[in-house]
C-alpha distance (Angstrom), angle and dihedral (degrees) to the residues before:
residue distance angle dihedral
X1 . . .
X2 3.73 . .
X3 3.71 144.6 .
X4 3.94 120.2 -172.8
X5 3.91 115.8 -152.7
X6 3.90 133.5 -163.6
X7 3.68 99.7 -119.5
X8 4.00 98.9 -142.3
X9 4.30 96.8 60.0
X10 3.75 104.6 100.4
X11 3.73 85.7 -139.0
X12 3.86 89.2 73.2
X13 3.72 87.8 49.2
X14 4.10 81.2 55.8
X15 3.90 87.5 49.0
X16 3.91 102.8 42.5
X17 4.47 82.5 51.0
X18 3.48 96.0 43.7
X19 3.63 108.2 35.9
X20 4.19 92.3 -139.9
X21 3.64 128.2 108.1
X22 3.66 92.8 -147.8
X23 4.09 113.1 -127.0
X24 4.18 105.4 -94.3
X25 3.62 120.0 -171.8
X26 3.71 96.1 -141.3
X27 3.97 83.5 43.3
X28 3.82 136.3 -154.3
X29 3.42 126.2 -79.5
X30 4.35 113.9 -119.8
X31 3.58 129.4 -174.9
X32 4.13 125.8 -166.9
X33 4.20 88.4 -133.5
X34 3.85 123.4 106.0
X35 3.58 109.0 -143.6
X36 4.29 114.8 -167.6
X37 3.81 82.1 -154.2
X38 3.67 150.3 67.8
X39 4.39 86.8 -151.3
X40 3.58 93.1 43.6
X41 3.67 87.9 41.4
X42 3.65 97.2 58.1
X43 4.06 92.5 31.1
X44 3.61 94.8 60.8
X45 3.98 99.0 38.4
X46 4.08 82.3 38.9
X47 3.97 97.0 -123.3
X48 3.55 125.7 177.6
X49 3.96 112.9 -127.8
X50 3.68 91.0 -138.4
X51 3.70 90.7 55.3
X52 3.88 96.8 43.1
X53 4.01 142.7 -11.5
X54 3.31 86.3 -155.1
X55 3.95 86.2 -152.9
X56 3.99 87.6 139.5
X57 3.80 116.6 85.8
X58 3.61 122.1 -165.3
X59 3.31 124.5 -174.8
X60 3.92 128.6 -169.7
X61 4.01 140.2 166.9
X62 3.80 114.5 -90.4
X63 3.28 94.0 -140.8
X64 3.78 98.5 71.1
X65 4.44 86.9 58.4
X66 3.96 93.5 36.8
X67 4.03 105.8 135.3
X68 4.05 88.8 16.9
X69 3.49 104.9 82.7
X70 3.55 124.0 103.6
X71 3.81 132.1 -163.8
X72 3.76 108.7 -119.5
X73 3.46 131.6 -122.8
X74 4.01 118.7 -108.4
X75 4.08 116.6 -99.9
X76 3.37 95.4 40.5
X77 3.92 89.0 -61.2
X78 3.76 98.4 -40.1
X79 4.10 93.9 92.1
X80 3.28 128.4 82.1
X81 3.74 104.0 -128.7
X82 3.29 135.0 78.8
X83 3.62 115.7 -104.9
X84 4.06 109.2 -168.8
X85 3.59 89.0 163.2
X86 3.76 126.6 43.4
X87 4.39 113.9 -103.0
X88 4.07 103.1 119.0
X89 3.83 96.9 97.9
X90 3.71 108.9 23.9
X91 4.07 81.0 164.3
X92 3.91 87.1 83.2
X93 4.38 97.0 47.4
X94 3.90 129.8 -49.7
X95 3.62 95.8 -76.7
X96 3.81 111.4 -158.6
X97 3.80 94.8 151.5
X98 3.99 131.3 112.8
X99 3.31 125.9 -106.4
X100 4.03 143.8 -177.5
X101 3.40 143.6 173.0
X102 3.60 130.5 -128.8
X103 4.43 118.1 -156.6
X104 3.64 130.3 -167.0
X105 3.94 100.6 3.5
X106 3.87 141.4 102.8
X107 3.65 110.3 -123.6
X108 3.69 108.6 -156.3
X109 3.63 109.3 -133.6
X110 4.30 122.2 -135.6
X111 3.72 108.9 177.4
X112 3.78 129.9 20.1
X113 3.87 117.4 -165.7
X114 3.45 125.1 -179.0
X115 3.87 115.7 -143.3
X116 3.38 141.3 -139.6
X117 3.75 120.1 -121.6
C-alpha cells in the first residue's frame, strides 16, 4: 500500500525521519498502486499540484491497516457518494485508480522513495 506526500510540508520531513504516518482523525488517503512518478502519481489518483507534489512515496505492509480502511466519500469528502475509485475531478488526470482512507491509526512506514516529477 501507498501514500504519496508533497515533498515541501515539514510534516513529510517528520514522516520520511521517522518512518510513522502519525494517526489523524480526518486520516490520509492510501491507494494499493505504485506510481514511478510524481505526474502519473497525481494524474491517476487526480491530485491537485497546489494541494500535493506527491513527489514522496511511502510504502507500507497492508497487513498492519487490514479492517481500517474506509472508502472515501466523493469531492474530496464533501460528496455524498462513495468514490472507491478515483473520477470526481478528471480536471487534475483521468483517475481510474483505488483509493481508501485510513482514521485514527499509525501506519508504520517501510520504504520511502522520492520521485521524479
Amino acid at each position: 500500500m501507498y501514500r504519496y506526500a508533497h515533498s515541501a510540508l515539514p510534516r513529510t520531513q517528520e514522516i520520511i525521519e521517522t518512518k510513522v504516518l502519525p494517526a489523524r482523525e480526518d486520516g490520509w488517503y492510501v491507494t494499493p498502486a505504485k506510481f514511478e512518478t510524481a505526474s502519473a502519481a497525481r494524474a491517476g489518483l487526480q491530485i491537485n499540484p497546489s494541494w500535493n507534489d506527491a513527489a514522496v512515496r511511502l510504502q507500507f505492509d497492508t497487513l498492519q491497516v487490514a479492517g481500517k480502511l474506509e472508502v472515501p466519500r466523493s469531492l474530496g469528502g464533501k460528496g455524498a457518494a462513495p468514490e472507491p475509485i478515483t473520477v470526481s475531478y478528471p480536471e487534475y488526470g483521468p483517475g481510474g485508480y483505488p483509493q481508501y482512507i485510513i482514521r485514527n491509526t499509525d501506519v508504520y512506514v517501510d520504504t520511502v522513495s522520492l520521485l521524479g516529477p
